[in-house]
KOLZABA-95687 format. One record per residue (C-alpha): chain; x, y, z; residue number from 1; residue in one letter. Coordinates in pm, whole numbers. Example, Ala and Ser with C-alpha at 12.3 -4.5 7.8 and 13.67 -1.06 7.14 Angstrom:
2
A:1230:-450:780:1:A
A:1367:-106:714:2:S
END
This chain:
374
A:10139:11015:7600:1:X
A:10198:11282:7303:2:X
A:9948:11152:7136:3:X
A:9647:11140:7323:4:X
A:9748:11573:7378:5:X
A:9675:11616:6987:6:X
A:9446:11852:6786:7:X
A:9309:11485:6667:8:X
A:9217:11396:6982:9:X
A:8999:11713:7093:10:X
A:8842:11792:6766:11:X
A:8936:12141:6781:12:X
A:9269:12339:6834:13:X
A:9064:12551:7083:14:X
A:8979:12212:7254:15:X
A:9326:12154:7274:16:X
A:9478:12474:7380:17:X
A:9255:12391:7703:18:X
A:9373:12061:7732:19:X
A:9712:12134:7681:20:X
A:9683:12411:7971:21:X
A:9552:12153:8210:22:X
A:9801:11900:8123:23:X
A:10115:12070:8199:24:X
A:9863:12245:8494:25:X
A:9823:11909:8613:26:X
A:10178:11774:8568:27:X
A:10345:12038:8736:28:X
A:10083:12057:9052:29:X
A:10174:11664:9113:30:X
A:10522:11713:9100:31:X
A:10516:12045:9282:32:X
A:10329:11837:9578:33:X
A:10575:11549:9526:34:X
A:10813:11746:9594:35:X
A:10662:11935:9886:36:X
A:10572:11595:10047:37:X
A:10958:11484:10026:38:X
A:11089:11804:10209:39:X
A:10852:11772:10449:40:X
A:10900:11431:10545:41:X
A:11269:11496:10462:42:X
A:11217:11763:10767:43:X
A:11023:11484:11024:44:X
A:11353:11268:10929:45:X
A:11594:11541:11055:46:X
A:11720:11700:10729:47:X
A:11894:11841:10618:48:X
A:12162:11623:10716:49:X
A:12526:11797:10653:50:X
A:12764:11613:10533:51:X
A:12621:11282:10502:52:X
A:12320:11421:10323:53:X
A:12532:11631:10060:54:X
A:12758:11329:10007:55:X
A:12521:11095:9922:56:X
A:12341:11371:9709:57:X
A:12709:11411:9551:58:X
A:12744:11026:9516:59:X
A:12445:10946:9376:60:X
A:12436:11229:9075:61:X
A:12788:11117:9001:62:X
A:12658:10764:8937:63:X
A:12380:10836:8733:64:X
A:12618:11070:8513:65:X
A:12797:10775:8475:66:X
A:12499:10602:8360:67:X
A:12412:10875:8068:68:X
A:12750:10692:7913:69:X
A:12761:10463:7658:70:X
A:12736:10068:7769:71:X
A:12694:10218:8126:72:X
A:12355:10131:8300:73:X
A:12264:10291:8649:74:X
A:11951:10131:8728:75:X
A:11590:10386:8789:76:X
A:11345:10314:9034:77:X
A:11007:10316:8811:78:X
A:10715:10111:8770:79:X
A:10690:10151:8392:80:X
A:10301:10170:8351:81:X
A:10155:10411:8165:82:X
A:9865:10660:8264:83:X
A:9559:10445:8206:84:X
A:9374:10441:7838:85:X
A:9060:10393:7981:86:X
A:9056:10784:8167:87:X
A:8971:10934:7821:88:X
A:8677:10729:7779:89:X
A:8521:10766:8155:90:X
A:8587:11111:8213:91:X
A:8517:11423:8046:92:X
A:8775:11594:7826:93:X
A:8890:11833:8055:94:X
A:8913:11620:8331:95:X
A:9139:11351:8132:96:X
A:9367:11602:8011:97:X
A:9416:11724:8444:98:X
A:9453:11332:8489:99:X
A:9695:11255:8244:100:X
A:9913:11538:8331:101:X
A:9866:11426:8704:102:X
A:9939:11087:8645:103:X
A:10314:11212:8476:104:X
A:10416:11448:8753:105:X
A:10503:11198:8977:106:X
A:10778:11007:8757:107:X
A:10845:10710:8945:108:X
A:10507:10562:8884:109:X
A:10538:10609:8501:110:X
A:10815:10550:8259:111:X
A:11138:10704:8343:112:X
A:11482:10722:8098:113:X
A:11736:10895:8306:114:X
A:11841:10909:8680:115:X
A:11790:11244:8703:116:X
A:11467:11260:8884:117:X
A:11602:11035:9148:118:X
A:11902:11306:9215:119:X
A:11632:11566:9182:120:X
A:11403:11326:9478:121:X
A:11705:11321:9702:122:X
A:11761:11706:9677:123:X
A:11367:11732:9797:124:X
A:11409:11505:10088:125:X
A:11729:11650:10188:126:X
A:11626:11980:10204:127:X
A:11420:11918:10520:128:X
A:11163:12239:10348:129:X
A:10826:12188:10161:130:X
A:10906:12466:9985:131:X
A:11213:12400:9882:132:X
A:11106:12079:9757:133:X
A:10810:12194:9590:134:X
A:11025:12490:9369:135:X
A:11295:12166:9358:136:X
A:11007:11890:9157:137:X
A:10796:12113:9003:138:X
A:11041:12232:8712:139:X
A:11021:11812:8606:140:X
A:10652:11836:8603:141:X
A:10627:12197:8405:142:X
A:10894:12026:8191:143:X
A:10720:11716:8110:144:X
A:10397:11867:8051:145:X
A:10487:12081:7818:146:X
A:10638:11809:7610:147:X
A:10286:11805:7456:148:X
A:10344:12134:7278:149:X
A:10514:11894:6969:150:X
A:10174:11782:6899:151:X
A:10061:12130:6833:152:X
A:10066:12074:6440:153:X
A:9888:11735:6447:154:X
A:9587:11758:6256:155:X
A:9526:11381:6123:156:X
A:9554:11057:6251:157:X
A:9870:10986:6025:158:X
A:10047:11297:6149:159:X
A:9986:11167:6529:160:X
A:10152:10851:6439:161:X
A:10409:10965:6220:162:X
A:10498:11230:6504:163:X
A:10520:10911:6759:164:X
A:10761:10718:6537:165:X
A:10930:11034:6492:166:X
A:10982:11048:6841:167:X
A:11071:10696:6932:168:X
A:11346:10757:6683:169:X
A:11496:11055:6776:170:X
A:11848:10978:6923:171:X
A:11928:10896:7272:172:X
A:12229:11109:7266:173:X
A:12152:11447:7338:174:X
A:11882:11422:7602:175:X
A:12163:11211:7794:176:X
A:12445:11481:7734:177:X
A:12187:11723:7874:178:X
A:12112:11482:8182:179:X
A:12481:11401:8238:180:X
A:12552:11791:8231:181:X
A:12293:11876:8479:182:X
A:12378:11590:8722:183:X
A:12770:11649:8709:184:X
A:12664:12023:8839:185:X
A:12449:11827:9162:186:X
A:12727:11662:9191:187:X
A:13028:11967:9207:188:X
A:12759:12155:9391:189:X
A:12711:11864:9678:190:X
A:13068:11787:9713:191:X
A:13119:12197:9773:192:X
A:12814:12200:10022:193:X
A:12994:11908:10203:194:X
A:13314:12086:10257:195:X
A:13131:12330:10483:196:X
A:12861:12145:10698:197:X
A:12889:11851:10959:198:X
A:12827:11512:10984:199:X
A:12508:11388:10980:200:X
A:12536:11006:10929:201:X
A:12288:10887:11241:202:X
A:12017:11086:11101:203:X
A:12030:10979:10711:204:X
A:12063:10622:10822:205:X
A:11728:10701:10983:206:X
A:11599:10855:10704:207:X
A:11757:10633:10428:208:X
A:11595:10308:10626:209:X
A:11279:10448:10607:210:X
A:11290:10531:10281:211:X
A:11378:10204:10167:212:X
A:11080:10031:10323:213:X
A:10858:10327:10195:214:X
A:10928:10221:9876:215:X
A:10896:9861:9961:216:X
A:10538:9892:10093:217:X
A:10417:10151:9801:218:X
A:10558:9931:9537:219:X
A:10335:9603:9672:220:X
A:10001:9849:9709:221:X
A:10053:10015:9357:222:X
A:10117:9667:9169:223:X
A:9891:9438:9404:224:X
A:9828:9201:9169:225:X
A:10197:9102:9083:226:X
A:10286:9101:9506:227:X
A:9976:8890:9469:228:X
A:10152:8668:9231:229:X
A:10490:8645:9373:230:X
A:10384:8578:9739:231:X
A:10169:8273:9567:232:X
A:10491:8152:9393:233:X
A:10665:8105:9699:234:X
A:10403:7840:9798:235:X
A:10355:7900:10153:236:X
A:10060:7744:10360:237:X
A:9751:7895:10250:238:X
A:9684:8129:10604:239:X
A:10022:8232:10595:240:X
A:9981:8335:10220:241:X
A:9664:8502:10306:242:X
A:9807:8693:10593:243:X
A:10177:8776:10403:244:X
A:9926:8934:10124:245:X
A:9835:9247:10346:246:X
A:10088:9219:10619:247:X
A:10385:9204:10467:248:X
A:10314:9602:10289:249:X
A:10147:9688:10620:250:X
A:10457:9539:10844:251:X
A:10725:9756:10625:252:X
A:10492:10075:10610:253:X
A:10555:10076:11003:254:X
A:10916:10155:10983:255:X
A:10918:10524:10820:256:X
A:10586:10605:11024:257:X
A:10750:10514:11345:258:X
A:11073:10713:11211:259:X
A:10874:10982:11158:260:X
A:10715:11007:11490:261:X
A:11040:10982:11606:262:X
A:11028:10656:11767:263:X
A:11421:10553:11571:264:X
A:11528:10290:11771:265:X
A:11201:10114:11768:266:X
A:11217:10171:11356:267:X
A:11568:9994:11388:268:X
A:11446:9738:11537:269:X
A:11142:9665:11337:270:X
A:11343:9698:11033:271:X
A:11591:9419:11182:272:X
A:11331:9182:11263:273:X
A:11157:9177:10951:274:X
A:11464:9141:10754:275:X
A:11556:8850:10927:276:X
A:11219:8731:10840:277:X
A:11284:8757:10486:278:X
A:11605:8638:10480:279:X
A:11484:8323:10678:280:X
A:11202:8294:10382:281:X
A:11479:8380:10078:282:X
A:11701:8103:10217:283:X
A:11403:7894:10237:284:X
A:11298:7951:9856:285:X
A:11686:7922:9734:286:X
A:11667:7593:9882:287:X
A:11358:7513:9683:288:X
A:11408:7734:9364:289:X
A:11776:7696:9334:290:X
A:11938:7969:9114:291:X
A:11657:8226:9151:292:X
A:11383:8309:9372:293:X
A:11038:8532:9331:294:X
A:11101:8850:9547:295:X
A:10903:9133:9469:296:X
A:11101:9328:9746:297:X
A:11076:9650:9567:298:X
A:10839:9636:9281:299:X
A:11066:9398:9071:300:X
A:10846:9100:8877:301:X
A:11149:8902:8837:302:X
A:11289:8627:9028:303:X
A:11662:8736:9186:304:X
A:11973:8587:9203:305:X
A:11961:8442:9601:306:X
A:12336:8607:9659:307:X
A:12204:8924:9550:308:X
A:11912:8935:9771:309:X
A:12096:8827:10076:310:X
A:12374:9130:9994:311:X
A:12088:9351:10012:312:X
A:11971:9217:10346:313:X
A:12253:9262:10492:314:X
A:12292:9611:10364:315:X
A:11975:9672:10512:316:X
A:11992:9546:10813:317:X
A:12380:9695:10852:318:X
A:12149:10074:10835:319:X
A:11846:9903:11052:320:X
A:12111:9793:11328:321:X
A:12341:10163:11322:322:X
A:11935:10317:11374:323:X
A:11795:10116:11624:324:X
A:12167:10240:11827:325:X
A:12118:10554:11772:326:X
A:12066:10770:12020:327:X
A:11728:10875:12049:328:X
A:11567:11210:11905:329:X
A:11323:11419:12072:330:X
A:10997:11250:11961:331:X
A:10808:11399:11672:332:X
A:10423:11297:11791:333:X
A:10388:11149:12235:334:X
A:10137:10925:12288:335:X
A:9823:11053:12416:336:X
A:9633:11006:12724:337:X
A:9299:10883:12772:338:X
A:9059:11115:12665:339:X
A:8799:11319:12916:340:X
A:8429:11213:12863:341:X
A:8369:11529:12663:342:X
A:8619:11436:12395:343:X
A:8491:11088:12329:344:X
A:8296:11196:12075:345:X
A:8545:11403:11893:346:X
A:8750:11094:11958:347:X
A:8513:10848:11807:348:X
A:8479:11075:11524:349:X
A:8876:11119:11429:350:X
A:8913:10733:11416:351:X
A:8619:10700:11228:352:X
A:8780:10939:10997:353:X
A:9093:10845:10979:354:X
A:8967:10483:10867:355:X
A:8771:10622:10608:356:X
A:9055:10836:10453:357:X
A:9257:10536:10444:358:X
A:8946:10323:10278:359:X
A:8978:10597:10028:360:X
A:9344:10605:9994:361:X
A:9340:10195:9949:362:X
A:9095:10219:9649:363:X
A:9256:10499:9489:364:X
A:9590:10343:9449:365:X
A:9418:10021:9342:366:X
A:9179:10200:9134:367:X
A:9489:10424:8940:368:X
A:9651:10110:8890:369:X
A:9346:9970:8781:370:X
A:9369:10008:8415:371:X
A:9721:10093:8409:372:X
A:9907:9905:8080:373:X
A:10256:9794:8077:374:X
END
């Protein structure tokens, strides 16, 4: 991404003061928002959640510290695409330069090297706070968009390539001694927060269910065309194909919404029965594919080892089972009554809204990952 931020680029270094301002503008307004959206839904989910929260907080920085070691690998959820070529040629300058910065403030759907966004993610949600999340993400965003400020010298086309090799080369080591210091201080920090709040498990299996299948279904809509793929490897009867397409995303995106309006036990139980639908399927396909089977459960392109699925299943259906006993909460959103003839047409006018916000929604993920190169 340095490179397209360049004096080169823009013509001018006046052009690309601006840019530069609305890249790292950009960058730090997605994350900022990221991270507001994670404490608030973090707050529908019942967070913060004492002890359990700050354990797992604790847990999973001291894992991916572990991972900054040498011969260690702690794997990063990511989609590893990057921000689309063809932005710079359709939009203006200015625009592009917002776009690309917006398109790196949310990590995940970019390139990530180190776990320490994910501990970061998890601090959001479990805060419970928009705000808190917001000042939480935002620092990752300010951070990566000012990484364009090395391209401040560039003023040829060698000098952008020489500073891009220069980069690819630089060593591995120090960036991960920084990373492994900052998530070893989550990690004291959690395990000290712990010591002084109480449990909280029923809620975070809540939340941690939902999250899982938020993933799930966001994954699928953001690389359509490879859950396109592996759903036509599994070579199911054309209608069912057809109808696992759409309805599989749409199925799991019906877990955290119901979790969020509070409906938990219901979300359990959702979550249950669709797992044992795809376990019934992955058993199906191991007896067909033998050693490994097309999943695509969570944005992976690679068949998986059948044991290894099934573990996961039953990991997820061990949290889907302990939510759909919980007790229930106080629900977030009660079903409404039928309307009064006067507010039909206020009615009418909400759904037809609501449809055509998620129309737009639809073709802007599709259209983002449009042009998206891997």
């Amino acid at each position: 991404m340095v490179e397209t931020i360049t004096p080169v680029v823009y013509g001018s270094r006046a052009h690309w003061a601006v840019a530069f301002l609305l890249h790292v503008v950009g960058a730090t307004a997605t994350a900022g928002l990221f991270g507001a959206a994670l404490g608030a839904v973090g707050g529908l989910l019942d967070a913060p959640w004492g002890r359990a929260g700050a354990l797992v907080l604790a847990a999973a920085a001291g894992i991916y510290a572990l991972g900054e070691l040498p011969r260690v690998t702690a794997t990063v959820p990511q989609l590893r695409r990057q921000v689309p070529d063809w932005w710079r040629e359709f939009f203006s300058w200015p625009v592009a330069a917002f776009l690309y910065g917006a398109g790196l403030g949310v990590g995940f759907f970019t390139y990530l090297s180190h776990g320490t966004l994910v501990v970061v993610a998890l601090g959001a949600l479990a805060s419970g706070d928009a705000w808190v999340g917001a000042l939480v993400v935002a620092p990752f965003g300010l951070t990566r968009g000012l990484s364009g400020a090395r391209a401040a010298g560039v003023g040829t086309q060698q000098q952008s390539q020489d500073l891009v090799d220069r980069l690819a080369g630089s060593p591995e080591r120090l960036r991960s001694i920084a990373n492994g210091i900052a998530l070893i201080a989550i990690a004291a920090l959690a395990s000290a927060a712990a010591l002084g709040t109480t449990d909280g498990w029923e809620a975070f299996a809540t939340a941690a269910l939902a999250v899982a299948f938020t993933w799930a279904a966001v994954t699928k809509a953001v690389g359509f065309g490879a859950w396109r793929r592996t759903i036509a490897a599994h070579a199911l009867p054309r209608g069912v194909e057809a109808a696992a397409v759409i309805g599989v995303p749409v199925a799991e995106a019906l877990v955290p919404v119901m979790a969020i309006c509070g409906w938990t036990r219901a979300s359990g139980l959702w979550a249950l029965v669709l797992i044992a639908v795809f376990t019934a399927e992955a058993l199906r396909a191991w007896r067909r594919f033998g050693a490994q089977v097309p999943c695509g459960c969570f944005g992976g392109r690679e068949p998986v080892s059948p044991p290894a699925l099934l573990l996961r299943n039953v990991g997820l259906a061990v949290i889907g089972a302990l939510v759909a006993l919980r007790p229930p909460p106080e629900p977030t959103f009660a079903l409404p009554g039928w309307p009064s003839p006067n507010e039909y047409l206020p009615m009418v006018l909400a759904i037809a809204g609501v449809a055509v916000a998620g129309s737009i929604a639809w073709a802007a993920i599709r259209w983002l990952g449009r042009g998206a190169r891997s």
